[in-house]
N, C-alpha and C positions, 0 to 999 in steps of 0.2 A: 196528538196535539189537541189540547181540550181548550174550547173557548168559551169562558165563562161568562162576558157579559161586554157585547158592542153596543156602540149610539153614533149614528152617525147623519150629523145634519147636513142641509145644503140651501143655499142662498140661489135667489135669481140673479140671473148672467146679467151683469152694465154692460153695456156697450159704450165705449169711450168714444167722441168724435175723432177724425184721423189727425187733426193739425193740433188738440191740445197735450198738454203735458198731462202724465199718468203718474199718479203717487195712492200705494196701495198699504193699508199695515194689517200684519199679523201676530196677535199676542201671543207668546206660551199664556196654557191653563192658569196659572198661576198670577199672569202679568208682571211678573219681572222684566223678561227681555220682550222686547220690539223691534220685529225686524220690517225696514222701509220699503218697496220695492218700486224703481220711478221708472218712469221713460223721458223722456228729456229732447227738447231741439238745442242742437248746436248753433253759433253763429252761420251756421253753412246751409242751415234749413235741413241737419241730417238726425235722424232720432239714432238716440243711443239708452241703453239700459243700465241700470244701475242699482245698487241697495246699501243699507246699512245697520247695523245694527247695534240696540242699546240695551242697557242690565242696569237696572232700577235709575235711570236716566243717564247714569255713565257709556262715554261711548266704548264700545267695543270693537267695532268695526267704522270705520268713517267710509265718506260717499266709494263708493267700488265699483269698477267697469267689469260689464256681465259679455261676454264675447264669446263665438264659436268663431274659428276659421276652416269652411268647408271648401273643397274646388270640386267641384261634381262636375268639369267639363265632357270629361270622356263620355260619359254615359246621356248627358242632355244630348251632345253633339250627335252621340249614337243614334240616339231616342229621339230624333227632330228635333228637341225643346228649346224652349230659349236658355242660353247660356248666361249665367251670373256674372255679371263683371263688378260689382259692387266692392268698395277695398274694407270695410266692414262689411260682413255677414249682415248683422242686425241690424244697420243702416233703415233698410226702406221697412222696418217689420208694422204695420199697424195693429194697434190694439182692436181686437173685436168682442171680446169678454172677459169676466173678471167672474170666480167662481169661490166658494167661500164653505168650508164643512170642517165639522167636527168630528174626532174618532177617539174612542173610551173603551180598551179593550183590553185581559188578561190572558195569557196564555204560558202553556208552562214549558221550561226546555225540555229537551231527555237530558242533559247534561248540561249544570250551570254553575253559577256561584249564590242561587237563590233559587228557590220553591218556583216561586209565580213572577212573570215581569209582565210590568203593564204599560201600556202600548197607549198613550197618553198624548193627543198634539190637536192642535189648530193647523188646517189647512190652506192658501192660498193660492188658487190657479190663474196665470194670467196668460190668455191664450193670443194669438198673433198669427200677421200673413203676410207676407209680402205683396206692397201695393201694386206692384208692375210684375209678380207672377204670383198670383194665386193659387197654385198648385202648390206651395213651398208655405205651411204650416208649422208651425211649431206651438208646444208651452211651456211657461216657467212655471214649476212648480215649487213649494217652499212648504215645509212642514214646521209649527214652531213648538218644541215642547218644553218642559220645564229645564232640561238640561242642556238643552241648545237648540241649535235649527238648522235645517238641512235644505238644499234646494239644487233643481237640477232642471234639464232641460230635455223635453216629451216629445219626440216627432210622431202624428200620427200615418197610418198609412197613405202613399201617396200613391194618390188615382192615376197618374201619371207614369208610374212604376219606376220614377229617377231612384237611381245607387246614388249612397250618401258615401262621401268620403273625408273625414274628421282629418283634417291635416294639423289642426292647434284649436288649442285651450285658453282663454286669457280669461279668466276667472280670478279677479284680485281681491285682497286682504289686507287692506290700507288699516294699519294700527296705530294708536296713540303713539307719538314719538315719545321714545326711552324704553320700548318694549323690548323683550332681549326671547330669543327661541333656544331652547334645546334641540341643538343642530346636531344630527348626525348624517353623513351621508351617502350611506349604504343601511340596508337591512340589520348586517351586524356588524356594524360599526359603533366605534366608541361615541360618548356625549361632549359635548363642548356647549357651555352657555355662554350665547355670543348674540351681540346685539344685531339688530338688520342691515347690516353692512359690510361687507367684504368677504363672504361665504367663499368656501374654496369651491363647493361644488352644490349642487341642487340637494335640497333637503329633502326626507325621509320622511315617511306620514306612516303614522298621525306623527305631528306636529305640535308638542308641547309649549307654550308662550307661558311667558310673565306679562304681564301689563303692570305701568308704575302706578295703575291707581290699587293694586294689589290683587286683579281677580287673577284666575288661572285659565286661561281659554287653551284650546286645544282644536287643531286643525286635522279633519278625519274624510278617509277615501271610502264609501259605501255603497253596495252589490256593486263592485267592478269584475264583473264575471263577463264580459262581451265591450271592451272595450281595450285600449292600452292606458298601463297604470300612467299616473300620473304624479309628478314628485312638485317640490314649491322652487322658486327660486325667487330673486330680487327684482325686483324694476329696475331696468337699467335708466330709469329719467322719473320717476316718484319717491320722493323721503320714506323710507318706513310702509315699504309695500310689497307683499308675497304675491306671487303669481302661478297660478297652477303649469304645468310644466310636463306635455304632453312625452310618453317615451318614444312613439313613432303613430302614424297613421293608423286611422280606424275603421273601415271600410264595414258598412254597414247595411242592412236592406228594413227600410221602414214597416210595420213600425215600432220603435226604439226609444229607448230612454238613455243618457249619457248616467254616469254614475252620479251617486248624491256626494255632495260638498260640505261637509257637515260643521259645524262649530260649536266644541263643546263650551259652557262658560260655568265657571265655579267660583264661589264666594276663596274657600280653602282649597287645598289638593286635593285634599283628600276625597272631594266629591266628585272629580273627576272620575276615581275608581269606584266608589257607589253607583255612580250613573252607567256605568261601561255597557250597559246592555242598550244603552242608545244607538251603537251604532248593528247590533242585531234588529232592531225593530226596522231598519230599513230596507231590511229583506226580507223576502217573501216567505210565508210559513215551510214547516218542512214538506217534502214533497217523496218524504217514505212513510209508508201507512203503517207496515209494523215496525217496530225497534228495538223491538226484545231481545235482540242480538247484538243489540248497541250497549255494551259492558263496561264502564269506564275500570279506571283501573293503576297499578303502580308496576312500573316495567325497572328490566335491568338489559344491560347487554352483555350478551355471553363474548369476552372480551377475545380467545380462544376457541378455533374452529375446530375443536374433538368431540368426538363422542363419550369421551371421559369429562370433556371438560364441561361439555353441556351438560349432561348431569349433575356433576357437581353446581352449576349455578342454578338449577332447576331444582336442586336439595336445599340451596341457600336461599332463594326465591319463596320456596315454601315455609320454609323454618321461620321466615320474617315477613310472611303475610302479606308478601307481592303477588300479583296476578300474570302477571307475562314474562316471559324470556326474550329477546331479540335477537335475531341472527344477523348481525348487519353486515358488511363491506365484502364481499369479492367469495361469497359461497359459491355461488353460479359461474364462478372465474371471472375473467375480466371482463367489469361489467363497464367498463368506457366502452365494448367491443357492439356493434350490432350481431357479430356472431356468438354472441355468448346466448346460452339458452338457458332463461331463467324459469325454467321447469325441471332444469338435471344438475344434481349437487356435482361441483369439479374438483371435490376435494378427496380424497383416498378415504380417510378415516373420519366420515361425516356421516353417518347411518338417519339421514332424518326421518323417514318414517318410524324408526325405532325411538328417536327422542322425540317426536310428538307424541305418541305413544306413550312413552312414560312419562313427559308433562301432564300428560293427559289423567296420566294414574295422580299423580300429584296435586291437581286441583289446580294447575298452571298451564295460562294458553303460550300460543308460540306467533311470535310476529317475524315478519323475513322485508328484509330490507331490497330493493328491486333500485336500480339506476332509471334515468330517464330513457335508454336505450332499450330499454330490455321494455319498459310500460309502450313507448311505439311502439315499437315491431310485436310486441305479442301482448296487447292490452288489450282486446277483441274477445281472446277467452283467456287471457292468463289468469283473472281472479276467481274466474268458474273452475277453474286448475285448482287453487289454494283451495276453494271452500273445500273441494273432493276431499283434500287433503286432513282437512281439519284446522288451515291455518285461519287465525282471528284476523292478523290485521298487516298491513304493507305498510313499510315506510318507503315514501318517492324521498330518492336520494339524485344529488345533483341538477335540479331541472331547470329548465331555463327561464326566466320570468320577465315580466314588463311589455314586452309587446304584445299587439292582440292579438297575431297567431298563437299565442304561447298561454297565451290567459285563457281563449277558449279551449286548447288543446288540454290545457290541466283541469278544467272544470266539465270537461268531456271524462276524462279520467277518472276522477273523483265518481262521477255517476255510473261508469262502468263497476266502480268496486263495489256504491251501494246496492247495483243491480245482484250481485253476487252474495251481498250480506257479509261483507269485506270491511272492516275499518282502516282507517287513515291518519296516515302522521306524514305533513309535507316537510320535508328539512332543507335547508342551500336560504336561499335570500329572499324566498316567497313569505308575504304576507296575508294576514285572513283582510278580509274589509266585509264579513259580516255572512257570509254563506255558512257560514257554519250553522245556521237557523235553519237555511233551506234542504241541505247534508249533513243532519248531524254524527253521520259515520266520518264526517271530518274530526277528528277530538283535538286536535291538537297541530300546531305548526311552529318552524325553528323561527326563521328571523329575527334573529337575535344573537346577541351578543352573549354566549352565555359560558359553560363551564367547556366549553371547547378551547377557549382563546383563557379562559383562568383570568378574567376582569376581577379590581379589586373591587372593595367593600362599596366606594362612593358609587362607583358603575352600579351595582346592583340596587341601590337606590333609588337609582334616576329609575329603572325601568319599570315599575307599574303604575310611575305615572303618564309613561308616555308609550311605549312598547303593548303593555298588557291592553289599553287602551281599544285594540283592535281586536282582541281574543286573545284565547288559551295560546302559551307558549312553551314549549320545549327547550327549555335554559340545562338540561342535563346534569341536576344534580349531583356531585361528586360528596366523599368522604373517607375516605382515604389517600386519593393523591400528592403524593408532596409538593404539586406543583399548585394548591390552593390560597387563595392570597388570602384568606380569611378564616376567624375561628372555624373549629369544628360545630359552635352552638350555631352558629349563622348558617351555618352549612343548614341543619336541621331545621332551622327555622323558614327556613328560602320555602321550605313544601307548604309553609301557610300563607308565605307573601305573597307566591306566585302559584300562578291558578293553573291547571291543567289538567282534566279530566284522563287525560293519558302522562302520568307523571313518572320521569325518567328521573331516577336513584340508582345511586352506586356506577356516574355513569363510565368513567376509567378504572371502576374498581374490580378487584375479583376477588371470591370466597376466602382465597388463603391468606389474602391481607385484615381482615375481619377479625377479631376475637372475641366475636357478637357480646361487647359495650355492652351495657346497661340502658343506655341512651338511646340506643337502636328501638327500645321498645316503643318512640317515640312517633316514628316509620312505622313502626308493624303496627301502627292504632291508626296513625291520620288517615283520613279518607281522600277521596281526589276529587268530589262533587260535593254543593253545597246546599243546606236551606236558609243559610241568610250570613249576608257579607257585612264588616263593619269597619271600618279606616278609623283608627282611634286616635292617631298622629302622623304627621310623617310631612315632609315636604323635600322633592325630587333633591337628589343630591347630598341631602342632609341624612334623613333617618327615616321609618317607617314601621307603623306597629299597625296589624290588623286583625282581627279575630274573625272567625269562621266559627257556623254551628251546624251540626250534623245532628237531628234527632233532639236530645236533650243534652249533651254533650258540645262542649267549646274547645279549640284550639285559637291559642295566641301565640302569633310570629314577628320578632322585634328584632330590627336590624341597624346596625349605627355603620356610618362613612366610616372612612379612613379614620377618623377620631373619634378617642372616648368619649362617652357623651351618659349621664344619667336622664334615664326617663320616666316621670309619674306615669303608671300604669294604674287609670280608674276605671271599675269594675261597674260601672255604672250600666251597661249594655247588657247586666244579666236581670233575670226576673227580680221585682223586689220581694223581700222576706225567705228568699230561699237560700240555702248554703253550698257551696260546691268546697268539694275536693279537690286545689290546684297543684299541680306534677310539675314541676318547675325543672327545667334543664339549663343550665349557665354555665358561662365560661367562668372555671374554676381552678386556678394553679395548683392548688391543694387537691386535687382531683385524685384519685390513685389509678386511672387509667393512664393509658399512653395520648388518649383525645382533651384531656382534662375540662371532660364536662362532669361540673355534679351534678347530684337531683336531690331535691330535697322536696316538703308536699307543707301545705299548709290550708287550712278551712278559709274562703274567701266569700262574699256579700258582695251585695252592688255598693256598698258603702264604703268597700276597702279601696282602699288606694297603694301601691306599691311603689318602690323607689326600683327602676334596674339600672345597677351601673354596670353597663356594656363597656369591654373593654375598648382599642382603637380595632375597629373591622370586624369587631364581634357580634354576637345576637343572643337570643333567650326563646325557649320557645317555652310555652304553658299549656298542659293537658286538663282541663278542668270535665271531674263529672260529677253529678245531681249528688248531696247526700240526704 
């Protein structure tokens, strides 16, 4: 990780008297948004905290109550201290400083959708103690950057040595009335735009919003690597207001920071996905010194557990210019079992040392799919097992997620694989909130709705404005299955929509269904990491066109809803005065394959403009290189 160039200023500490009202602001660089940050007396003589926040004077946020609910009794009681009885936390908290700094910094991923991302914010600390026990510190912290702003709550270490125990979250997001979320509510679950009112169940972060004055905000969960996740729900007695939504208690030892709360805000959608790397800068840089092992890459899964058959996918792997094979679901026998030993293949005619081996001859690595049963009980040395092996990388299958035994238990995991030089694909209903900066042998994770459950064209839509939003996703590619609710161009085109450094193609498919298309060549070129991302249209549910560049080289990926839809495709994003060769892949009834994709190539400018008419559920993808 190279750091090219930090500034970081700092302001002297105010000291606020205890009895007045506290009103703090922090601009983004830019000065668009402004976020408030107050302390307040109620009629009761009780201080309560609050913020809000604005985008070029529009509200975004209106006044919002800031809350922990902690019960640390056991441990004061233990520990002689005085016991908390306060029915707000932050009740008695008095302001003692107000802290102010600037930070201006680039740094590059190992695996991204862009070269360099810069790490760009105005700072805000407002630090606090409790009047009648001074041992009980806390601060609010609040980062504001061009894309949004984030803030979260610091305990330092306590002299005292009291255990924290986080029982709830009330963290609110009071919105413009007429705001409507794209609610879903599980990981991969379907989308529903539905206004703030009558949710069936707690919403899924990040958190896509409309606001009716037309911006796009987005509501985002960052470094929750040592706490339990947190989902949104309603006020049950406030109009138009989300509330963070703890999954169970979070027993902690100071000192601690609760995760960042973030809020993206975007003029269109589409910047939503430009910005994505906001919610990585709220984690800490990478914490592996070499990465040269860290390979990104295009997987397939060997659908059949032979030694014939793994070959043959490791022939077709090669032919089409993928880098991995997968071995997934029950090599190891039953892997729901804690007696399964996922060190020893339990199939008859499974020779894997012989087929890594000859992947190996091939120029293709091998990844092996591991249950949550098998990473406890043998996660200690199981990835110093595989490295011997020669195996690249594990997928965690089935693991359990949401609570904070489970969140640190998988971020413990993770660290075990880097230690090993192992990479990682987490699949089941986990989500990234931004570690993937700190581990980048994480490449990739499912939560998501994707070619497992066969969602239509609109579904695939909605998801990188809201979904991708958190990192790289594993939607599992398909292109052959009959059970596809969308063209085959769309199919192709999904590997430029969606980002995934570890990108899963062909994912129900197998060699024999193949008549290696023409179209295919499409796959065997795209790459799965980027040096610069562009959203050229698109708004969730409707449609989405983005272009990606690799080197001097572009791919274009254009996807329509459930219905036809023609889209101006302008070329405006390339250098001016230069000409490209664009490779055009479309849905084409006149096709003479059986996928009825044609190709056709045409010489294109920044100055051209195209018309694509996508069929209903179809898409387009473009290969453009330098002429």
């Amino acid at each position: 990780m190279r750091q090219f160039f930090a500034a970081v200023w700092l302001c002297a500490a105010t000291v606020h008297a205890a009895a007045a009202d506290m009103i703090e602001r922090v601009a983004s660089p830019d000065g668009h948004i402004v976020l408030e940050l107050a302390q307040k007396l109620d009629a009761a003589g009780k201080r309560a905290l609050s913020y809000n926040v604005r985008y070029d004077g529009e509200t975004v946020i209106r006044d919002s109550l800031l809350e922990l609910r902690l019960d640390n009794h056991l441990s004061e009681n233990a520990m002689a201290l005085p016991v908390d009885h306060h029915a707000r936390w932050f009740e008695n908290l008095r302001v003692t400083g107000v802290h102010r700094a600037r930070h201006d910094s680039t740094w590059t991923p190992v695996t991204g959708e862009r070269t360099h991302i810069r790490d760009h914010y105005e700072a805000l600390t407002v630090d606090l103690v409790k009047d009648d026990n001074p041992t009980y510190k806390l601060s609010v912290e609040v980062r504001a950057y061009d894309a949004g702003v984030a803030l979260r709550f610091a305990f330092p270490e306590n002299e005292k040595g009291t255990y924290y125990r986080i029982i709830g979250e009330d963290t609110e997001f009071a919105l413009p009335a007429g705001t409507r979320a794209w609610f879903h509510g599980w990981a991969q679950g379907p989308y529903q735009l539905m206004p703030l009112s009558n949710w069936p169940d707690q919403a899924e972060r990040p958190l896509t919003l409309q606001l009716p004055n037309g911006l796009s905000v987005a509501l985002l969960e960052g470094q929750m690597v040592d706490y339990a996740r947190t989902k949104f729900k309603l006020s049950p007695d406030k109009p138009d207001t989300i509330v963070t939504a703890m999954h169970d208690p979070a027993d902690l030892v100071s000192p601690f920071a609760t995760p960042w709360r973030g809020i993206m805000i975007a003029r269109r959608p589409g910047q939503l996905i430009e910005n994505n790397d906001f919610i990585l800068n709220l984690n800490a840089p990478s914490r592996i010194a070499d990465t040269s092992w860290i390979k990104p890459g295009k997987i397939m899964r060997v659908m059949s557990l032979t030694t014939k058959d793994a070959k043959a996918n490791i022939d077709f792997a090669a032919r089409h210019k993928l880098q991995y094979v997968l071995f997934d679901f029950k090599w190891y026998g039953n892997a729901f079992s804690f007696d399964a030993d996922a060190t020893k293949v339990a199939i008859p005619d499974f020779d894997l040392p012989g087929i890594i081996a000859y992947a190996k001859s091939k120029g293709i690595g091998v990844w092996l799919y591991v249950n949550q049963q098998g990473l406890m009980a043998q996660g200690d040395t199981l990835f110093q097992t595989y490295r011997d092996w020669g195996v690249a990388g594990v997928k965690f299958g089935f693991v359990q997620v949401g609570s904070h035994r489970w969140t640190t238990w998988l971020e413990k995991t993770i660290q075990q694989a880097a230690a090993a030089n192992i990479m990682v694909n987490i699949h089941d209903d986990w989500r990234p909130t931004g570690e993937q900066r700190t581990w980048p042998n994480l490449l990739t994770a499912e939560g998501i709705r994707g070619n497992e459950e066969m969602p239509d064209a609109t579904h695939n839509t909605v998801l990188p404005f809201v979904r991708y939003l958190a990192g790289a996703a594993d939607y599992t590619i398909c292109y052959y299955d009959p059970r596809i609710r969308t063209t085959h161009a769309h199919q192709l085109a999904l590997a430029v929509v969606y980002y995934s450094p570890l990108q899963t193609l062909y994912w129900y498919d197998t060699p024999d269904r193949s008549h290696d298309e023409p179209e295919l060549a499409f796959w065997d070129r795209i790459p799965t990491t980027w040096d610069e991302t562009r959203v050229l249209d698109g708004a969730p549910g409707r449609d989405v066109t983005i272009a990606r560049r690799k080197g001097d080289e572009w791919f274009v990926g254009s996807i329509t809803n459930n219905d036809a839809r023609r889209i101006p495709l302008r070329f405006d994003f390339l250098p001016k005065g230069k000409r490209y060769e664009a490779t055009i892949y479309a849905d084409d009834p006149a096709a003479p394959t059986r996928t009825k994709v044609g190709i056709h190539t045409r010489t294109v400018d920044a100055a051209t403009v195209l018309q694509l008419d996508l069929p209903a559920s179809g898409g387009q993808a473009l290969w453009l290189r330098p002429l």
